[in-house]
PDB file of N, CA, C and O in Angstrom:
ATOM      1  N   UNK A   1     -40.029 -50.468 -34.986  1.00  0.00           N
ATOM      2  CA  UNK A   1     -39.220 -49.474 -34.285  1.00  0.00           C
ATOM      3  C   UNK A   1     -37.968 -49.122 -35.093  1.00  0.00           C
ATOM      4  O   UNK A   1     -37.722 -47.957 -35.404  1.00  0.00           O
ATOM      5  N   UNK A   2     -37.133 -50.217 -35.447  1.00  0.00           N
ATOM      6  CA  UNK A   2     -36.072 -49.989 -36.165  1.00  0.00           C
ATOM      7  C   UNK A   2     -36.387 -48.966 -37.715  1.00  0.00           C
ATOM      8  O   UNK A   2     -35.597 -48.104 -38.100  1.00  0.00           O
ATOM      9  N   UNK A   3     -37.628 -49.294 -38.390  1.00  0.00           N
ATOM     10  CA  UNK A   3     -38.167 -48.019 -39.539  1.00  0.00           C
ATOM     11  C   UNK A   3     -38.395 -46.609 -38.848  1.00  0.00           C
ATOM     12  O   UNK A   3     -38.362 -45.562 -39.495  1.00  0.00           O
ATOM     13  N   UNK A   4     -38.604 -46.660 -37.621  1.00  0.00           N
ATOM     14  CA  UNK A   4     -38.687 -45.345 -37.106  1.00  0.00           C
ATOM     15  C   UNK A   4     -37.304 -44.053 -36.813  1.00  0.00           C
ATOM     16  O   UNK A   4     -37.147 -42.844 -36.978  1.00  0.00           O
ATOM     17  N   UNK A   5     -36.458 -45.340 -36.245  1.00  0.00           N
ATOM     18  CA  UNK A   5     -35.392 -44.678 -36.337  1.00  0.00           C
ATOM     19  C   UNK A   5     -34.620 -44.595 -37.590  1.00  0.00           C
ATOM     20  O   UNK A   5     -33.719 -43.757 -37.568  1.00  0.00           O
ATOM     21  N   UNK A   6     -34.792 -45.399 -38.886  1.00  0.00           N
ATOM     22  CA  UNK A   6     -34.300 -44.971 -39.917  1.00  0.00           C
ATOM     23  C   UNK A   6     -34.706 -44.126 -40.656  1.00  0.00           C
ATOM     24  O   UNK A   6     -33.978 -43.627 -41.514  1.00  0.00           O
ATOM     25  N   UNK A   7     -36.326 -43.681 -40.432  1.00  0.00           N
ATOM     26  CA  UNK A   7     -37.094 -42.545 -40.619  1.00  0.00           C
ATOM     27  C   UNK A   7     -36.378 -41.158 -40.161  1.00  0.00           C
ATOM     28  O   UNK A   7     -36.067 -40.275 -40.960  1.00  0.00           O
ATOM     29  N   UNK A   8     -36.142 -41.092 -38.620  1.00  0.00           N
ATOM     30  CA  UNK A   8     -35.533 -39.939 -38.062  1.00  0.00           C
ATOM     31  C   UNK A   8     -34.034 -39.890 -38.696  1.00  0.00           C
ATOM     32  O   UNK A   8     -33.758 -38.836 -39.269  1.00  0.00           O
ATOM     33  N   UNK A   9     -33.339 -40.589 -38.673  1.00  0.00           N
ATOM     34  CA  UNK A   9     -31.908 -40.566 -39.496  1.00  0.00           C
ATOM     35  C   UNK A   9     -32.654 -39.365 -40.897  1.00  0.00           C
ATOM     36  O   UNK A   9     -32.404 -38.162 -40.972  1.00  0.00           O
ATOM     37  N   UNK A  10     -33.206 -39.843 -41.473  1.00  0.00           N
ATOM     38  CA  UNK A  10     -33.458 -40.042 -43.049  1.00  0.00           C
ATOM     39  C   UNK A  10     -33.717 -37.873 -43.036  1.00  0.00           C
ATOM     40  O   UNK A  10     -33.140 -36.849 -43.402  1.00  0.00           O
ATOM     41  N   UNK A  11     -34.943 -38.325 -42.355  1.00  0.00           N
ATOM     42  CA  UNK A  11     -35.231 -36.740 -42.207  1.00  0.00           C
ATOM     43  C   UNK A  11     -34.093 -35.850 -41.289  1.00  0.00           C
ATOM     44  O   UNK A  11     -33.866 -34.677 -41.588  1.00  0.00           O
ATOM     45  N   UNK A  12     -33.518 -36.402 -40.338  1.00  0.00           N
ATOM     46  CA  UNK A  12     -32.183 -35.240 -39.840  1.00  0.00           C
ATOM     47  C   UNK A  12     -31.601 -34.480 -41.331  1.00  0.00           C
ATOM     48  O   UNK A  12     -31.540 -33.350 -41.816  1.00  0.00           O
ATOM     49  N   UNK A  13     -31.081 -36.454 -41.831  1.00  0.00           N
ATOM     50  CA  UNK A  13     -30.185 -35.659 -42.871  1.00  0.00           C
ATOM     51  C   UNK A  13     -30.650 -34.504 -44.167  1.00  0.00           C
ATOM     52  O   UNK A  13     -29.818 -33.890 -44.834  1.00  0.00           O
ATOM     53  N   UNK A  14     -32.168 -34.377 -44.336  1.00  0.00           N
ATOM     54  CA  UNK A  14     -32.820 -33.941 -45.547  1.00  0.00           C
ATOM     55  C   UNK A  14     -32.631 -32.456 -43.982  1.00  0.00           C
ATOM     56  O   UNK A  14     -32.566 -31.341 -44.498  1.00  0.00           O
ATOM     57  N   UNK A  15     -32.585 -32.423 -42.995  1.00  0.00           N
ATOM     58  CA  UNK A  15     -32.788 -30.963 -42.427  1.00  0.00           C
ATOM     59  C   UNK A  15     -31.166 -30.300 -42.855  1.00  0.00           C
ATOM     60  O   UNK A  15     -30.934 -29.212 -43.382  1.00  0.00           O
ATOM     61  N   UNK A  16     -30.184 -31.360 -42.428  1.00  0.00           N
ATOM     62  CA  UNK A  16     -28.718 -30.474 -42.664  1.00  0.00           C
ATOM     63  C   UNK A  16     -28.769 -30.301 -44.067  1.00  0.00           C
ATOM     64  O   UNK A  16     -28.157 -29.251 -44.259  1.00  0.00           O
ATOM     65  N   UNK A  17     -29.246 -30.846 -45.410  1.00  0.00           N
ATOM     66  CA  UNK A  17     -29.101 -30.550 -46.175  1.00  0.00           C
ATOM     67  C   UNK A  17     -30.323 -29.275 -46.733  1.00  0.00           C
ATOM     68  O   UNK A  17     -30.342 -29.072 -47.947  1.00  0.00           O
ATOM     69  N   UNK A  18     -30.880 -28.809 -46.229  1.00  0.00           N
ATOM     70  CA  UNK A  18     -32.307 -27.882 -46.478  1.00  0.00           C
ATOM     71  C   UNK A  18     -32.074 -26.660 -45.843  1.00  0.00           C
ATOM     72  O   UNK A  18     -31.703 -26.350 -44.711  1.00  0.00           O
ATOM     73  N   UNK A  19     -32.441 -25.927 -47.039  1.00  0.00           N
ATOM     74  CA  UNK A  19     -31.598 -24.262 -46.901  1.00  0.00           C
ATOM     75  C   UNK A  19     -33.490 -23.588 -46.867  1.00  0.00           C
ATOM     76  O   UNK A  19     -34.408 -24.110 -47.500  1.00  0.00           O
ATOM     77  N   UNK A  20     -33.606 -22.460 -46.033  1.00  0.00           N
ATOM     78  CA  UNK A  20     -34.480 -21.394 -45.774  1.00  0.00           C
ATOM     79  C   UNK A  20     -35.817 -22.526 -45.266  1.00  0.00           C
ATOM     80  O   UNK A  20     -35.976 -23.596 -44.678  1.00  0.00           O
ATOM     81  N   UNK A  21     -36.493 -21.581 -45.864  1.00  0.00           N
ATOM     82  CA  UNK A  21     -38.015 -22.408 -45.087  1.00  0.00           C
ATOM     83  C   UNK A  21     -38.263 -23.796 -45.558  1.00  0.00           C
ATOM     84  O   UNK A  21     -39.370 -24.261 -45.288  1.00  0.00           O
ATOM     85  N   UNK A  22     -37.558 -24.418 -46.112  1.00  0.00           N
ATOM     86  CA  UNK A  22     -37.700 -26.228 -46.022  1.00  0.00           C
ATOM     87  C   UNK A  22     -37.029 -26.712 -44.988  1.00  0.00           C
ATOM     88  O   UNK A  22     -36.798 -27.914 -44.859  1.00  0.00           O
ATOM     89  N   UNK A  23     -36.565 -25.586 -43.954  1.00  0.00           N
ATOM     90  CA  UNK A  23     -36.132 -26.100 -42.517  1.00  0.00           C
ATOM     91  C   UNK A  23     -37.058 -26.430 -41.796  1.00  0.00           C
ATOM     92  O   UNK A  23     -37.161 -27.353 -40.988  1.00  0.00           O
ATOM     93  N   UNK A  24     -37.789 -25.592 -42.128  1.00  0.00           N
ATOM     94  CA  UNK A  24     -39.648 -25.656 -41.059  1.00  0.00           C
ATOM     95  C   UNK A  24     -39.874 -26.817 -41.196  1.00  0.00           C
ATOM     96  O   UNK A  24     -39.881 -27.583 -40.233  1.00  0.00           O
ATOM     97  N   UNK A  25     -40.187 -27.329 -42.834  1.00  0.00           N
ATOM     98  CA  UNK A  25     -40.858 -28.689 -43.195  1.00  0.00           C
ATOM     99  C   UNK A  25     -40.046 -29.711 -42.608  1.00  0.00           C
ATOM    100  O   UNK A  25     -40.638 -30.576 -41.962  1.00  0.00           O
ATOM    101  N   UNK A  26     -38.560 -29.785 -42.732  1.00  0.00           N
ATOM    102  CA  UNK A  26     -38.103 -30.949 -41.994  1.00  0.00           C
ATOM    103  C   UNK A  26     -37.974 -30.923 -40.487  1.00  0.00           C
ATOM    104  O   UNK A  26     -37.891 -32.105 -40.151  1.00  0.00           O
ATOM    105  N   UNK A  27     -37.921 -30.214 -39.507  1.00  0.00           N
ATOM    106  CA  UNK A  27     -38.056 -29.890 -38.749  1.00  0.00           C
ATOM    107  C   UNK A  27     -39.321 -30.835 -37.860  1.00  0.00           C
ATOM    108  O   UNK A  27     -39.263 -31.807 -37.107  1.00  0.00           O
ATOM    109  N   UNK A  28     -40.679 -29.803 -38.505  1.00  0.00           N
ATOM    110  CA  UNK A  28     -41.852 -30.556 -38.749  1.00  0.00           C
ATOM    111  C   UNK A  28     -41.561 -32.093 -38.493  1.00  0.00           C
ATOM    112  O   UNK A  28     -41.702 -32.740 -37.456  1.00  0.00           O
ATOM    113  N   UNK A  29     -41.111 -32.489 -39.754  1.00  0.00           N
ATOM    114  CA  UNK A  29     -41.095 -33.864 -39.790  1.00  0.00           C
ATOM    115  C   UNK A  29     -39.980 -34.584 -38.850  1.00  0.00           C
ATOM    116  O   UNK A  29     -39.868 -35.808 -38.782  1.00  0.00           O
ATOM    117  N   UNK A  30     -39.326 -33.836 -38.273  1.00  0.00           N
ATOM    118  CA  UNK A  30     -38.453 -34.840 -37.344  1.00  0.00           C
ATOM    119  C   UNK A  30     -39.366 -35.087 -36.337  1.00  0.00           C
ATOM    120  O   UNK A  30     -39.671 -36.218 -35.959  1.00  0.00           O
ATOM    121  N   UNK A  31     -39.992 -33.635 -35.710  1.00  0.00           N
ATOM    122  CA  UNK A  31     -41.258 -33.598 -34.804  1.00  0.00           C
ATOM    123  C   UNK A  31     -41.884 -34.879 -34.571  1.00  0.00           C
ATOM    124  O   UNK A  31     -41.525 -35.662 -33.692  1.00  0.00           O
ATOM    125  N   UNK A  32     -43.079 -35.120 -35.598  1.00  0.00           N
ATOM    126  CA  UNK A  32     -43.760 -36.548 -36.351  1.00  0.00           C
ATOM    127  C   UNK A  32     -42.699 -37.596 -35.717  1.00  0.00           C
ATOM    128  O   UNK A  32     -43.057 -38.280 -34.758  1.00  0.00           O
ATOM    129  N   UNK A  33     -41.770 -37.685 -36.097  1.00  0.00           N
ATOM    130  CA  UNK A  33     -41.215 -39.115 -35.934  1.00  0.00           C
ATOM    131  C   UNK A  33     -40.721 -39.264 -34.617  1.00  0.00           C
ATOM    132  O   UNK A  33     -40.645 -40.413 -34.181  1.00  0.00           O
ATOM    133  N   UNK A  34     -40.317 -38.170 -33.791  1.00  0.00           N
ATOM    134  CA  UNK A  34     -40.154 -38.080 -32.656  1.00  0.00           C
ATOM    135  C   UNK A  34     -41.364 -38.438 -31.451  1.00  0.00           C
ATOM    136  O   UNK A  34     -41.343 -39.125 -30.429  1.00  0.00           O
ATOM    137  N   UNK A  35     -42.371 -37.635 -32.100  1.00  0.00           N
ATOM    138  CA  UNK A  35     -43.777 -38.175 -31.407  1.00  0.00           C
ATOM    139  C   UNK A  35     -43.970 -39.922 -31.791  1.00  0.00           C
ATOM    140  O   UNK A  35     -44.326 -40.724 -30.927  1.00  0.00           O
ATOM    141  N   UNK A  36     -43.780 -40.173 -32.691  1.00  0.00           N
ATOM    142  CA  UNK A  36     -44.341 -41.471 -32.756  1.00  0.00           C
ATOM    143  C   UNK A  36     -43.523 -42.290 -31.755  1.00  0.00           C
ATOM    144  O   UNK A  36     -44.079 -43.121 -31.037  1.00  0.00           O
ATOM    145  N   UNK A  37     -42.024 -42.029 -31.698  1.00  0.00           N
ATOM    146  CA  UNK A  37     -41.245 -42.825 -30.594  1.00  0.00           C
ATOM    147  C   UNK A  37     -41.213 -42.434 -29.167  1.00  0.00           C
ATOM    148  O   UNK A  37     -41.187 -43.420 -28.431  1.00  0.00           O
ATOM    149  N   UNK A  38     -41.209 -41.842 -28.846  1.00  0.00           N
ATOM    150  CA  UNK A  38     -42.075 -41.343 -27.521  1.00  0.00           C
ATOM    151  C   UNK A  38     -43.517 -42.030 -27.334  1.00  0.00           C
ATOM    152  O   UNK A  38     -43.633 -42.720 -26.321  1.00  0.00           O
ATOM    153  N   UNK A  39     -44.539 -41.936 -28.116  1.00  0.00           N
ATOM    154  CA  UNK A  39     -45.525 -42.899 -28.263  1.00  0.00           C
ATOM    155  C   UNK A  39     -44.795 -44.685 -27.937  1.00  0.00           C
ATOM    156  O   UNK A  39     -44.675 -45.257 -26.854  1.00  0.00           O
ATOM    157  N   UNK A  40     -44.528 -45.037 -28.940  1.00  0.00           N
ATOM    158  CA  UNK A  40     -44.210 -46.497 -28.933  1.00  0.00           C
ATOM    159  C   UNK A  40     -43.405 -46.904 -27.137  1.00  0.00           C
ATOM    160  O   UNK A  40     -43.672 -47.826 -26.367  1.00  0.00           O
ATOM    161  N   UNK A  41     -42.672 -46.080 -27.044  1.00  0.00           N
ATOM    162  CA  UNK A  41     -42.068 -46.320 -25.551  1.00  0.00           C
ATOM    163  C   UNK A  41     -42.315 -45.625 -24.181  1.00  0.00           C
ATOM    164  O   UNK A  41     -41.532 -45.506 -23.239  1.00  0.00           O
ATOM    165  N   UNK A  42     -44.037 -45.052 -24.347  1.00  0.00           N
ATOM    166  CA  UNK A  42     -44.461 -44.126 -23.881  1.00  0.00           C
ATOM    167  C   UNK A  42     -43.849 -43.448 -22.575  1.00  0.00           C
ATOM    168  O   UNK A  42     -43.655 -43.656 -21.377  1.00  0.00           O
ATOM    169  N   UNK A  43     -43.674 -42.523 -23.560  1.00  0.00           N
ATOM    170  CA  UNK A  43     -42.837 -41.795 -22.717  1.00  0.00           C
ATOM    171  C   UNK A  43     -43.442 -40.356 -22.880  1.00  0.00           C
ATOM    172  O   UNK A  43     -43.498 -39.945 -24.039  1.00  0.00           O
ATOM    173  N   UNK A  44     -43.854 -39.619 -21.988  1.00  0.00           N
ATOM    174  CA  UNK A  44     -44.823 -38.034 -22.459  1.00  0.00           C
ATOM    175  C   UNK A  44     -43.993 -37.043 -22.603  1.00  0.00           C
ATOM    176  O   UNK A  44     -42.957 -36.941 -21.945  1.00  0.00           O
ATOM    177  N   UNK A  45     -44.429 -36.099 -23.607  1.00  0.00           N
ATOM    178  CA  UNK A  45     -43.634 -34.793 -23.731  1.00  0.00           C
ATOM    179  C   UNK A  45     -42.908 -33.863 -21.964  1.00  0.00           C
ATOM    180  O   UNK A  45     -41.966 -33.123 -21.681  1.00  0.00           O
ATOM    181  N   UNK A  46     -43.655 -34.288 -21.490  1.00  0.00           N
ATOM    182  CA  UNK A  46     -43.437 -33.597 -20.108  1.00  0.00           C
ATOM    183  C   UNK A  46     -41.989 -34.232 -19.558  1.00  0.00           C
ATOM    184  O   UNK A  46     -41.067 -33.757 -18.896  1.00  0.00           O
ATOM    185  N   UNK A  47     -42.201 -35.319 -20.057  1.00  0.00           N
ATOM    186  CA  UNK A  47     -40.999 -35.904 -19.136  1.00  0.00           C
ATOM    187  C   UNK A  47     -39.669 -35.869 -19.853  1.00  0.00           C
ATOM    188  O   UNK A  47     -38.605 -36.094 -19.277  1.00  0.00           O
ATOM    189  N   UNK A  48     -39.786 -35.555 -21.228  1.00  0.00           N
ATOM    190  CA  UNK A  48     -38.792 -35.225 -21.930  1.00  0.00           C
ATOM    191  C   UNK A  48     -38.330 -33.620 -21.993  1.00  0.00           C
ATOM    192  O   UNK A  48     -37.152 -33.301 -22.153  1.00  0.00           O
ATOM    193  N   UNK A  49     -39.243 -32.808 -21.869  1.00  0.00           N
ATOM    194  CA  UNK A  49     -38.972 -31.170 -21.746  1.00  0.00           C
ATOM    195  C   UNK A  49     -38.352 -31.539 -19.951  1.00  0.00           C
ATOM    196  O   UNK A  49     -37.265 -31.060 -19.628  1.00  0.00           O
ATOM    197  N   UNK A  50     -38.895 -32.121 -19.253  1.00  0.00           N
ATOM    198  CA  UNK A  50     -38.262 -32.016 -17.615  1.00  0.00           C
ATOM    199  C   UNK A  50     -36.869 -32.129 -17.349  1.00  0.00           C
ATOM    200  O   UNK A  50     -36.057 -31.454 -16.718  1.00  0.00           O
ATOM    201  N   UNK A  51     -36.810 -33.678 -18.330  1.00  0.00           N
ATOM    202  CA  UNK A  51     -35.256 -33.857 -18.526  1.00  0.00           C
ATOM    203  C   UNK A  51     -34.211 -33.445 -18.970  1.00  0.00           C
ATOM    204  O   UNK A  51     -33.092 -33.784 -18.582  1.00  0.00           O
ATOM    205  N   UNK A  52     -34.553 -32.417 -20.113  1.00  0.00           N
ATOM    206  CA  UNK A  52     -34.139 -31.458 -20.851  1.00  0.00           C
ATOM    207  C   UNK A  52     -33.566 -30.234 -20.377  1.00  0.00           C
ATOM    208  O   UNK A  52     -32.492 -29.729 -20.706  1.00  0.00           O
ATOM    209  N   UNK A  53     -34.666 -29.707 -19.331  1.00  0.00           N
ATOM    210  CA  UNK A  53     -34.168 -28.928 -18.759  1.00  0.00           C
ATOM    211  C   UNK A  53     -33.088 -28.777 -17.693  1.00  0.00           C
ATOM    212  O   UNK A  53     -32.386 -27.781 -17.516  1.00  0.00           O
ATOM    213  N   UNK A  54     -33.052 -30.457 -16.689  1.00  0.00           N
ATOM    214  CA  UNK A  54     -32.559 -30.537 -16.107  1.00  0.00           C
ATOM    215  C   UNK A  54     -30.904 -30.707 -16.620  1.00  0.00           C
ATOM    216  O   UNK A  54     -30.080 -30.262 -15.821  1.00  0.00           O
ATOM    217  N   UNK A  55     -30.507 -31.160 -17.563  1.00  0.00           N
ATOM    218  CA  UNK A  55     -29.714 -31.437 -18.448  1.00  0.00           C
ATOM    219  C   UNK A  55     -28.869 -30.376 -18.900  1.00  0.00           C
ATOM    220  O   UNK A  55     -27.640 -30.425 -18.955  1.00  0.00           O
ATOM    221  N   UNK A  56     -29.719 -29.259 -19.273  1.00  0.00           N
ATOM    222  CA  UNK A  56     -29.138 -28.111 -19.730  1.00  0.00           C
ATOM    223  C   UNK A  56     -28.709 -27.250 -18.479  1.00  0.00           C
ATOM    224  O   UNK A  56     -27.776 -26.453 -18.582  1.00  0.00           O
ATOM    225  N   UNK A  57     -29.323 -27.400 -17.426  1.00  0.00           N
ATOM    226  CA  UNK A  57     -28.914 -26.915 -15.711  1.00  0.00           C
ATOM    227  C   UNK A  57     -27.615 -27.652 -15.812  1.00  0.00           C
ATOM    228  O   UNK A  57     -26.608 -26.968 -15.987  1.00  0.00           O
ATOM    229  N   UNK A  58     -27.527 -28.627 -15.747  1.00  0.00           N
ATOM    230  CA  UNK A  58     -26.423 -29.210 -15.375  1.00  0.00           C
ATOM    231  C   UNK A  58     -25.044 -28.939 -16.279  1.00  0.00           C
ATOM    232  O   UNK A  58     -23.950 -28.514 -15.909  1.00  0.00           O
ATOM    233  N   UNK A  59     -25.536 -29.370 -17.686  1.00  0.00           N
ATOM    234  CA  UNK A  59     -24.131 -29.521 -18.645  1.00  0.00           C
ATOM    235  C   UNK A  59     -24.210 -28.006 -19.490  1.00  0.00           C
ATOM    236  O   UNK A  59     -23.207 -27.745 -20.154  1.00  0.00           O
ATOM    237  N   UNK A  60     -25.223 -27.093 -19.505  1.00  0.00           N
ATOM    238  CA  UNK A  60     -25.306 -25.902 -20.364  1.00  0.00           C
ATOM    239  C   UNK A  60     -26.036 -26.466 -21.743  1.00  0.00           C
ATOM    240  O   UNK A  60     -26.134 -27.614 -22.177  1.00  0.00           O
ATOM    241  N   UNK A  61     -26.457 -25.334 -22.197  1.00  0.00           N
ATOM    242  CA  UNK A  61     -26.899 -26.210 -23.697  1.00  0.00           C
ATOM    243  C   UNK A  61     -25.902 -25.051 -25.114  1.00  0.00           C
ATOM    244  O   UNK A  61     -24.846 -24.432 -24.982  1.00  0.00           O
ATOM    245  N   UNK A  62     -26.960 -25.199 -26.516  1.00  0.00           N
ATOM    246  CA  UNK A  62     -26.404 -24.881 -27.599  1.00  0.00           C
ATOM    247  C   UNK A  62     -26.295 -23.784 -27.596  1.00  0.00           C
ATOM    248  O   UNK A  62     -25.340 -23.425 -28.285  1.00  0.00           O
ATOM    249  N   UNK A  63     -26.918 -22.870 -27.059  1.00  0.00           N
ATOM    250  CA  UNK A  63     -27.302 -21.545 -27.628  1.00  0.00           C
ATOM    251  C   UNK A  63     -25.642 -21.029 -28.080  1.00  0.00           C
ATOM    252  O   UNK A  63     -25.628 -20.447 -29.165  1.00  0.00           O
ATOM    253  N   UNK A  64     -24.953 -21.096 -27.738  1.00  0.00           N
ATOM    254  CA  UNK A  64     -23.599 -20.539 -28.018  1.00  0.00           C
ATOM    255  C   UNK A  64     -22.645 -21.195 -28.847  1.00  0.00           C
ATOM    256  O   UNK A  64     -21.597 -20.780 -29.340  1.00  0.00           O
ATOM    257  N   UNK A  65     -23.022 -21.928 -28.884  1.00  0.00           N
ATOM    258  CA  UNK A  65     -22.895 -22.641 -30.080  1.00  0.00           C
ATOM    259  C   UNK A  65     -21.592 -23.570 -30.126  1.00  0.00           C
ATOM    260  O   UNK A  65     -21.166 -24.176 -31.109  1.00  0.00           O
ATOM    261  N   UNK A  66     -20.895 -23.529 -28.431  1.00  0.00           N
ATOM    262  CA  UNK A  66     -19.771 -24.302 -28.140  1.00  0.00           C
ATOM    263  C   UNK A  66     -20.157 -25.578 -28.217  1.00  0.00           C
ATOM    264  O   UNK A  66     -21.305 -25.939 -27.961  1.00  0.00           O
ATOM    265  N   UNK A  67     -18.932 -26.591 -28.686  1.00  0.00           N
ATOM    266  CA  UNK A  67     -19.243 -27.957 -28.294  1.00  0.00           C
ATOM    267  C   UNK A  67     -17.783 -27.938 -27.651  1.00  0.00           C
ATOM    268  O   UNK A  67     -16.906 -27.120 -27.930  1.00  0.00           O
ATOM    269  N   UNK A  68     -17.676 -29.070 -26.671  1.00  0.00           N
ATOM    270  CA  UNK A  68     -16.807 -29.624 -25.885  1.00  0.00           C
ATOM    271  C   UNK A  68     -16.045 -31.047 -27.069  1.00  0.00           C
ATOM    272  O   UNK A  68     -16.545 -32.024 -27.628  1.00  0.00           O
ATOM    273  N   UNK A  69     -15.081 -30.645 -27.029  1.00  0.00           N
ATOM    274  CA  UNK A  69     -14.057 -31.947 -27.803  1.00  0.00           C
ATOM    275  C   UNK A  69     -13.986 -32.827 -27.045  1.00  0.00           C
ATOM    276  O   UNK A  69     -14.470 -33.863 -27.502  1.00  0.00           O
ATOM    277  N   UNK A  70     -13.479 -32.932 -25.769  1.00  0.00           N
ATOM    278  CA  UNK A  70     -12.552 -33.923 -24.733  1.00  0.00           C
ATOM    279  C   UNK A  70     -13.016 -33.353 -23.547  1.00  0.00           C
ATOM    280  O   UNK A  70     -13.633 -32.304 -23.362  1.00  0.00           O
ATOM    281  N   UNK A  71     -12.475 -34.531 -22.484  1.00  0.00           N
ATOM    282  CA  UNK A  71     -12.652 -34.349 -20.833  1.00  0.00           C
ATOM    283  C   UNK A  71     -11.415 -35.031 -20.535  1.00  0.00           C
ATOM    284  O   UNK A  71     -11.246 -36.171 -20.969  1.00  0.00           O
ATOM    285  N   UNK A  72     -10.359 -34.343 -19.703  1.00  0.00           N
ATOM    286  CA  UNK A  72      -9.703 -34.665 -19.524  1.00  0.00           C
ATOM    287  C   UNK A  72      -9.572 -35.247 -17.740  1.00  0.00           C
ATOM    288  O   UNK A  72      -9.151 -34.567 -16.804  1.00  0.00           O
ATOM    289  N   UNK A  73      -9.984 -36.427 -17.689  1.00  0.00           N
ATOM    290  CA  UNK A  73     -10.183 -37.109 -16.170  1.00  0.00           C
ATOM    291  C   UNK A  73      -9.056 -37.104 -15.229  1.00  0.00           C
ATOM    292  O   UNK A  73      -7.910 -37.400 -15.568  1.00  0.00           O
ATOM    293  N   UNK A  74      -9.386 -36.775 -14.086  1.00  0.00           N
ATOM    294  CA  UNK A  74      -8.156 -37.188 -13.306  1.00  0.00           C
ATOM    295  C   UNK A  74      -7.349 -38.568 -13.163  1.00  0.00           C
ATOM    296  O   UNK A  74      -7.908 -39.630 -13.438  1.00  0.00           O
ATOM    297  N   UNK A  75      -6.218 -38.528 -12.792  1.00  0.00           N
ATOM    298  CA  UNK A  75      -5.430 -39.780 -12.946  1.00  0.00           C
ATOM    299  C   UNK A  75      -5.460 -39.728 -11.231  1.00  0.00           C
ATOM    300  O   UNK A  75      -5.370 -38.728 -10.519  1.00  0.00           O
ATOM    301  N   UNK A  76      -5.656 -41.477 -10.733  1.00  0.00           N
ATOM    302  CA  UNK A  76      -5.267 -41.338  -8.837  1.00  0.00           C
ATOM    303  C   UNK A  76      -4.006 -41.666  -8.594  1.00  0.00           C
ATOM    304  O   UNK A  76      -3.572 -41.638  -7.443  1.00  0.00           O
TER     305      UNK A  76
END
């Protein structure tokens, strides 16, 4: 398990560094390694697109490309 996730590390970083269509290929390959860990802790695509969605209902997702810095909590 632990080669799997140093696998997915390995290939993220070959995607931020990969300009035009060698995005596809790493991409691809995060895919692969993603399936295999989902496999190992079986867990099905369904239940990960479900959660996903629910997730993005709740907190919004990328498309806009904002990220949130901080949350600033109430004090009682």
């Amino acid at each position: 398990l632990i080669s799997l996730f140093d696998k997915l590390r390995e290939e993220v970083s070959e995607l931020v560094e990969a300009e035009g269509k060698d995005r596809v290929k790493e991409l691809g390959d995060i895919y692969e390694v993603l399936d295999s860990i989902t496999k190992y802790f079986e867990i099905s695509n369904q239940e990960v697109k479900d959660l996903q969605a629910k997730r993005k209902e709740e907190r919004g997702g990328f498309n806009d490309q904002i990220r949130l810095l901080w949350v600033k909590e109430k004090t009682k």
